[in-house]
C-alpha positions as semicolon CSV with decimal commas, in nm:
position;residue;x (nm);y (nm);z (nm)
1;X;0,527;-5,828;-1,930
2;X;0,362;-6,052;-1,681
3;X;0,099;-5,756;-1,595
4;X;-0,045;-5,815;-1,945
5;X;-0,142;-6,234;-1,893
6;X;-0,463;-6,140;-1,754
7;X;-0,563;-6,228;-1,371
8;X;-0,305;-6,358;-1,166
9;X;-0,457;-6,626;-0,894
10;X;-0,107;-6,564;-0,699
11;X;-0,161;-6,198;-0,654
12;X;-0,278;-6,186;-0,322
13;X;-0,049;-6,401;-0,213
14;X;-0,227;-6,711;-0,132
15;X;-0,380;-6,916;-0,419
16;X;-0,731;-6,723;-0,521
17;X;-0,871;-6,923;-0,850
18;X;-1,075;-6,706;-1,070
19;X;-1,460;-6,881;-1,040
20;X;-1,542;-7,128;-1,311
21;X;-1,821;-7,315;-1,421
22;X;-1,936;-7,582;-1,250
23;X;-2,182;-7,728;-1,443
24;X;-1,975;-7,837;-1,780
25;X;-2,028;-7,530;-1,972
26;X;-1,729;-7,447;-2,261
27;X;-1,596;-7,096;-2,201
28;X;-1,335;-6,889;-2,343
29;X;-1,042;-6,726;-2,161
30;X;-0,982;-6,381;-2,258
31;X;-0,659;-6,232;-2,073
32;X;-0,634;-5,859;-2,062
33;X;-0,419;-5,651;-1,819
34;X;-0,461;-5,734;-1,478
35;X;-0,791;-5,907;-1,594
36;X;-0,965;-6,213;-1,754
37;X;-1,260;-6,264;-1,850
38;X;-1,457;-6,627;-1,913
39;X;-1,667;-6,587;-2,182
40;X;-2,007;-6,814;-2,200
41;X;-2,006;-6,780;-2,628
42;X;-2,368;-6,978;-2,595
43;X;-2,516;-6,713;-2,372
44;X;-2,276;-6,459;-2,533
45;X;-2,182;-6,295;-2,199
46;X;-1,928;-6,376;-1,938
47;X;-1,981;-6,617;-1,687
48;X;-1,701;-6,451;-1,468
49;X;-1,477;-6,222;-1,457
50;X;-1,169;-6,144;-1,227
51;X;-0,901;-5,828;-1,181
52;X;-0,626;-5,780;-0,929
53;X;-0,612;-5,446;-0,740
54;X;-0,303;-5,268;-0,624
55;X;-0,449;-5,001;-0,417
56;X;-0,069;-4,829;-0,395
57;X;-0,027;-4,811;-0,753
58;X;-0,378;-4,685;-0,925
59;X;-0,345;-4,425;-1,182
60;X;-0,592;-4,183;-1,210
61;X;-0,632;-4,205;-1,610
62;X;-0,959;-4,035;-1,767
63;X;-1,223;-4,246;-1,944
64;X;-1,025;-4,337;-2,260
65;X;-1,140;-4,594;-2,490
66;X;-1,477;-4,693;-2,702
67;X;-1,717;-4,995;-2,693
68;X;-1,551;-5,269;-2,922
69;X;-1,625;-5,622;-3,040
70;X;-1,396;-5,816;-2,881
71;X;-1,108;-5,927;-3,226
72;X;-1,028;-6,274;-3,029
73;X;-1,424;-6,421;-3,042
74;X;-1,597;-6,445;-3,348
75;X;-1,872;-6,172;-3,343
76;X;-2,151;-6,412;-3,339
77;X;-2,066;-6,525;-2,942
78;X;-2,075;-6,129;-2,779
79;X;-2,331;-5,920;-2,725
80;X;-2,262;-5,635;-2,953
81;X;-2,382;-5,312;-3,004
82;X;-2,707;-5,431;-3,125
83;X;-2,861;-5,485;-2,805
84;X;-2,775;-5,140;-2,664
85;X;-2,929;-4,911;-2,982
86;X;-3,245;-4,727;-2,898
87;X;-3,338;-4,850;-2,552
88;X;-3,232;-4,793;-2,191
89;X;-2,990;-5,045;-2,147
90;X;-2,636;-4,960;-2,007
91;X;-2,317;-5,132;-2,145
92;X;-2,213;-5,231;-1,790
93;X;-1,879;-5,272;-1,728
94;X;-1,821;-5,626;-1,560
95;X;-1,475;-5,569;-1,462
96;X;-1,484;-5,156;-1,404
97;X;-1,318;-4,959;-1,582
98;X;-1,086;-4,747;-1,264
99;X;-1,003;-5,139;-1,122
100;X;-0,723;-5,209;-1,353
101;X;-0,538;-4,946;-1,413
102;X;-0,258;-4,930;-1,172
103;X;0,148;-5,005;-1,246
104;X;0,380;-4,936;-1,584
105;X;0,162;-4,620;-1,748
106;X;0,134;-4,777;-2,065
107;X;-0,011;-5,130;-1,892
108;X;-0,263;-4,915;-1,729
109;X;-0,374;-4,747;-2,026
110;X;-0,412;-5,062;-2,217
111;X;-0,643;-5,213;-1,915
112;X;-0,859;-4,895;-1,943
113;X;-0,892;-4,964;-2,306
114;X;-0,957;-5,330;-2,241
115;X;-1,193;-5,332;-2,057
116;X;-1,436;-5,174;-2,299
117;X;-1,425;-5,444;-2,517
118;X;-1,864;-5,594;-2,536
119;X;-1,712;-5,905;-2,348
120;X;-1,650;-5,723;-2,083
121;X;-2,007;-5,569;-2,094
122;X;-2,373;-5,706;-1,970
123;X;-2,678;-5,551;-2,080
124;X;-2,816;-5,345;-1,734
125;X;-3,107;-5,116;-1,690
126;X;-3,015;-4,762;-1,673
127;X;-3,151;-4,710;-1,337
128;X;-2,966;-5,005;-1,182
129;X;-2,615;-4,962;-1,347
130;X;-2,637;-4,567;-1,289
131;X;-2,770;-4,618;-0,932
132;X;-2,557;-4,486;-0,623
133;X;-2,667;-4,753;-0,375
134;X;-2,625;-5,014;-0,644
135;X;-2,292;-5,110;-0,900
136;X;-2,145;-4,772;-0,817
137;X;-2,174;-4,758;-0,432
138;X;-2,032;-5,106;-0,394
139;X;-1,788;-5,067;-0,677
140;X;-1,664;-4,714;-0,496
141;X;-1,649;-4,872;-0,175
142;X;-1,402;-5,152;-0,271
143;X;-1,163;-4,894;-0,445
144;X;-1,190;-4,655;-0,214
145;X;-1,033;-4,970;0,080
146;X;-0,776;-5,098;-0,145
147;X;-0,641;-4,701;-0,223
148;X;-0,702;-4,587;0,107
149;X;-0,507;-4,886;0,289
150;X;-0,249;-4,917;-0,017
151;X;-0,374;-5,268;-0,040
152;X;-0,431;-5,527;-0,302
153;X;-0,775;-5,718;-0,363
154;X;-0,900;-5,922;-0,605
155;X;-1,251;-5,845;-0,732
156;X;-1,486;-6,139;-0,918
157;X;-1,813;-5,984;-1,075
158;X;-2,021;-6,186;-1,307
159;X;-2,404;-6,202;-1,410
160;X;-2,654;-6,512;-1,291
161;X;-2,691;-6,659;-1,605
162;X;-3,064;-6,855;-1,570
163;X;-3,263;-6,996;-1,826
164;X;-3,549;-6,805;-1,788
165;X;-3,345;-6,532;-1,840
166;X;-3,610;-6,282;-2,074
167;X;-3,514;-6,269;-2,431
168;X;-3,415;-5,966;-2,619
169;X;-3,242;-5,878;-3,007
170;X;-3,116;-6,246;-2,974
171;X;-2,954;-6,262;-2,653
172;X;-3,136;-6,343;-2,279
173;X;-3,100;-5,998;-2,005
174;X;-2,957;-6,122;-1,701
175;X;-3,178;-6,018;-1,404
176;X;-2,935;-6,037;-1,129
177;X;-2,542;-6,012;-1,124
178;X;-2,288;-6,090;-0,823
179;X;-1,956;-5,976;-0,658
180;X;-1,706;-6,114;-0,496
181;X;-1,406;-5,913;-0,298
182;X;-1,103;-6,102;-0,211
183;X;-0,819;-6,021;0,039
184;X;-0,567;-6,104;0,299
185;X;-0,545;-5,996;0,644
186;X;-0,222;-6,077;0,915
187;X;-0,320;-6,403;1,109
188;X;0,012;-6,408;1,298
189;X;0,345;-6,570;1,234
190;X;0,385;-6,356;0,944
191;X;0,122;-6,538;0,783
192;X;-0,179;-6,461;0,586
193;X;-0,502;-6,568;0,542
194;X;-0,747;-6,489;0,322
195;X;-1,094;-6,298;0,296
196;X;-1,404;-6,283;0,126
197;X;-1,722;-6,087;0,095
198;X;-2,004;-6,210;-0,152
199;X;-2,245;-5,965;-0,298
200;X;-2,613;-5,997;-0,483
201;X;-2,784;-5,726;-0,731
202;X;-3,137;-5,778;-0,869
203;X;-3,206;-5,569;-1,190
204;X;-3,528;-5,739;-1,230
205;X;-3,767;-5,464;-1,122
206;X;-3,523;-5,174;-1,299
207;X;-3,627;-5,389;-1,627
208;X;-3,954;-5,419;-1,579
209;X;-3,999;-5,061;-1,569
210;X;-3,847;-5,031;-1,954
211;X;-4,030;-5,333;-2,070
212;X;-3,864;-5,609;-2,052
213;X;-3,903;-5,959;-1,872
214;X;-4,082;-6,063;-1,548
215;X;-4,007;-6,129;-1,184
216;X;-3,774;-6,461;-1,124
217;X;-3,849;-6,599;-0,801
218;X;-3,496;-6,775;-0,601
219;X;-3,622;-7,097;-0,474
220;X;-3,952;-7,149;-0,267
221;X;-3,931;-6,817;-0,077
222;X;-3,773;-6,524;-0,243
223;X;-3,683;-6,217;-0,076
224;X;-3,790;-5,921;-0,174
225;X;-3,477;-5,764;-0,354
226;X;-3,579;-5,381;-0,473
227;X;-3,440;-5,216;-0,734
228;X;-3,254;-5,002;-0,495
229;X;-3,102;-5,231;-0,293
230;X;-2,774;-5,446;-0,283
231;X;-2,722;-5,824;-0,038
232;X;-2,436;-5,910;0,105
233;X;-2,517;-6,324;0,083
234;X;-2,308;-6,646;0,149
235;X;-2,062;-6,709;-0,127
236;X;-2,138;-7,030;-0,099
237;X;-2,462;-6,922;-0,284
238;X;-2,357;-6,744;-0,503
239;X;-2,193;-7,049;-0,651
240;X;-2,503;-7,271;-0,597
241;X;-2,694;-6,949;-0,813
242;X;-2,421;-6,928;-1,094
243;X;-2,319;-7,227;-1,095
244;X;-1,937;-7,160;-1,050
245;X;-1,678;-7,328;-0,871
246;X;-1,641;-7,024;-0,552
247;X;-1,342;-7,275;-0,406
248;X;-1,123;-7,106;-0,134
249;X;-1,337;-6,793;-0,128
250;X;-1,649;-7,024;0,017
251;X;-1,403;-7,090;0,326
252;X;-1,272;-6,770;0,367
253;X;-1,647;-6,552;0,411
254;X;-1,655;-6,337;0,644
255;X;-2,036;-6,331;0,646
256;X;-2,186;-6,603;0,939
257;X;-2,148;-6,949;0,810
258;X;-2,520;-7,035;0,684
259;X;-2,599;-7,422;0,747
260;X;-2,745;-7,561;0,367
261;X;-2,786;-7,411;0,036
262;X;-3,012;-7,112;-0,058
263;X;-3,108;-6,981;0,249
264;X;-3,267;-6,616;0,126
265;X;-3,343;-6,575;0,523
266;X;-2,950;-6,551;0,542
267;X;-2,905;-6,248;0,281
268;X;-2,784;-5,935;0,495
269;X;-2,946;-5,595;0,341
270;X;-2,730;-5,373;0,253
271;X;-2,805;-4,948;0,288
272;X;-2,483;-4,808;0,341
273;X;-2,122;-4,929;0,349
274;X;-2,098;-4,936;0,690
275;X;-2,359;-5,256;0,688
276;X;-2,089;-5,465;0,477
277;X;-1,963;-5,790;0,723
278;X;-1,593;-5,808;0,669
């Protein structure tokens, strides 16, 4: 069934590639329904992720499923369940869980299964993954405007993967992760065109305060990201910060075009939904 090859770049209906690396590293492409997710086996976490939406066909299916190693990637390359024993790390989801489980019952309930799989997973402070304002808010918001307009969106979600990055059981904690919503609007002629909204989250200050790592400053002048608190930024750097190919979704921003490259100035702050340029 074609809902089972993993993210479709055609879903939308204008070409959307899922964001790759730009800067040479070997990933591995892990397909699940209505999903994919790039694996980074050096880091052990994904470098991106992607999932079509199809706001007229979610299911509302209960939590089902349990933490797995992923069977396709030796053990070795994922952050297991090692990392997560005894501290106050989350297993976030990278691709939620509610995102894609829409169409044929029985593709839906193998996409909530999926996505539990530790590839799918990034180690995330307690307060930050559990946080209203934060993953949840955001994540809420964009489900709630695909079901609520019975439309389809594409959703990329990945974690900055820096060297500096503080170590921990064998693996370096992300402190910051990004999003990136995809989807069409009518621009006459019966023609589409596409949309994008870029998103920043700093966990950096929700680790500190269970021990682990330091502050990472972004370029000369950082902003000062709370723990609270989510950006809407340029997806233009969010690319420069990941280093992943952003492609189409650069051009299609709806946040002000922002003249050079990591412009912290240029981050909008984020409080409610209603604050989100689209």
């Amino acid at each position: 069934m074609t809902e089972t090859t993993g993210y479709d770049a055609a879903f939308l209906g204008v070409p959307v590639a899922l964001p790759r690396p730009s800067d040479g590293r070997a990933v591995v492409e892990l397909p699940s329904p209505h999903f994919t997710v790039l694996l980074d086996p050096e880091r052990r976490l994904a470098a991106s992720t992607g999932v079509n939406i199809d706001g007229a066909a979610l299911l509302d299916l209960g939590r089902a499923g349990a933490w797995h190693l992923d069977e396709r990637v030796p053990a070795s390359a994922q952050a297991g369940p090692e990392v997560y024993t005894r501290n106050d790390l989350d297993r976030g989801h990278l691709v939620r869980r509610r995102d894609p489980v829409w169409g044929d019952r029985a593709v839906a309930a193998a996409a909530n299964e999926a996505t539990f799989a530790y590839t799918n997973a990034a180690p995330q402070a307690a307060p930050f993954n559990q946080g209203p304002t934060l993953w949840v808010g955001l994540e809420d918001h964009v489900l709630a405007y695909a079901r609520a307009h019975a439309h389809r969106v594409s959703v990329f979600t990945g974690p900055v993967l820096e060297p500096d990055d503080p170590p921990y059981r064998g693996i370096r904690i992300p402190r910051r992760f990004w999003k990136i919503a995809a989807w069409t609007a009518d621009a006459g002629a019966g023609s589409r065109e596409l949309r994008a909204a870029g998103f920043l989250l700093d966990q950096t200050p929700a680790l500190e305060s269970i021990g682990i790592g330091g502050r990472a400053g972004i370029g000369d002048e950082p902003p000062p990201i709370e723990p609270y608190l989510t950006y809407q930024v340029p997806v233009t750097e969010i690319g420069a910060l990941a280093h992943l190919d952003v492609g189409h979704l650069a051009a299609a921003d709806r946040l002000s075009p922002v003249t050079g490259a990591r412009r912290p100035a240029a981050w909008r702050l984020l409080t409610r939904p209603e604050h989100i340029e689209l």
